[in-house]
C-alpha positions in Angstrom: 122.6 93.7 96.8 119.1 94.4 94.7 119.4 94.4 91.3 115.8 95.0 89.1 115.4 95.3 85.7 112.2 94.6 83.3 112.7 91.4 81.3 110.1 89.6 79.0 110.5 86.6 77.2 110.7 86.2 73.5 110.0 83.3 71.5 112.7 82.6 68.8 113.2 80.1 66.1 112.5 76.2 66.1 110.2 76.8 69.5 113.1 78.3 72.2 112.5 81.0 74.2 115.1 83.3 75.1 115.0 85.7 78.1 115.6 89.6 76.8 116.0 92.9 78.8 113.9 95.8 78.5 110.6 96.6 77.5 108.4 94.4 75.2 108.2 95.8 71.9 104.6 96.7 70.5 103.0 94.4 68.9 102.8 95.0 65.3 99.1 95.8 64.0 97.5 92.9 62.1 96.6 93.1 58.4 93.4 92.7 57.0 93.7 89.7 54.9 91.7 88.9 51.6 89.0 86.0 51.8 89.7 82.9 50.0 87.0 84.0 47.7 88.3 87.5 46.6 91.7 85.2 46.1 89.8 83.1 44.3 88.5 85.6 41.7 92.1 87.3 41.3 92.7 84.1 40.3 90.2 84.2 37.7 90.8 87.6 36.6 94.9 87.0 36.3 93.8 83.0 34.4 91.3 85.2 31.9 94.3 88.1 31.2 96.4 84.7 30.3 93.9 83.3 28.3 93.5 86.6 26.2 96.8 87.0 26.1 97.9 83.7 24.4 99.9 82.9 27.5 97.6 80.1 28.1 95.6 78.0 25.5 92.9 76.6 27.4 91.5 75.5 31.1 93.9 72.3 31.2 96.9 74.1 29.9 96.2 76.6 32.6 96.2 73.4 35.4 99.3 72.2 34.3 100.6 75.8 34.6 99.1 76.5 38.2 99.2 72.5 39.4 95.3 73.3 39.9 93.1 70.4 38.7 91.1 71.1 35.2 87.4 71.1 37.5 89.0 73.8 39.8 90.3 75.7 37.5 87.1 75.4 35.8 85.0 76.6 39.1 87.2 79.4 39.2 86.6 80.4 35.6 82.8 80.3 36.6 83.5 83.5 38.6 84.2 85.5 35.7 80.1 84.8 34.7 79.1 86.5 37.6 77.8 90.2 37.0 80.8 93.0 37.5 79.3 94.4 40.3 79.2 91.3 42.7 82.8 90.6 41.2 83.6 93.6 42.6 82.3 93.2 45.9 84.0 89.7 46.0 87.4 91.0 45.2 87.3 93.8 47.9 86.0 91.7 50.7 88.4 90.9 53.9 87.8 88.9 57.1 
């Protein structure tokens, strides 16, 4: 006796593998995903809406909000000084 059926093997939690009939399922596509600088200037747009909102008093109350240091959050800030256009093209960039 012959018995054939497709199988694939599927990787499940903490690193086992588990044998599973049928066909393999498509993959699913892969997201475009934002570059650590357009992250970083949402980061400075969503710290200045804070700041001119009262939600935040300054750069260090801001760290101690975030659990950023007071020279990153700082750096970030500097992003904001940068002409709208390039801010622009920094916040709409992917990899």
């Amino acid at each position: 006796m012959e018995v054939r059926s497709k199988i694939y093997i599927k990787s499940g939690r903490h690193g086992r593998s588990e044998i599973v009939r049928g066909e393999r399922p498509e993959p699913l596509p892969q997201r475009a995903r934002p570059t650590r600088k357009a992250e970083l200037m949402a980061f400075a747009i969503v710290f200045d809406d804070w700041l001119a909102k009262g939600e935040a008093e300054d750069y260090s109350h801001i760290s101690r909000i975030t659990g950023i240091s007071r020279f990153r959050v700082s750096k970030i800030m500097n992003l904001m000084q940068l002409p709208p256009s390039e801010q622009s093209e920094l916040l709409f960039s992917e990899i």
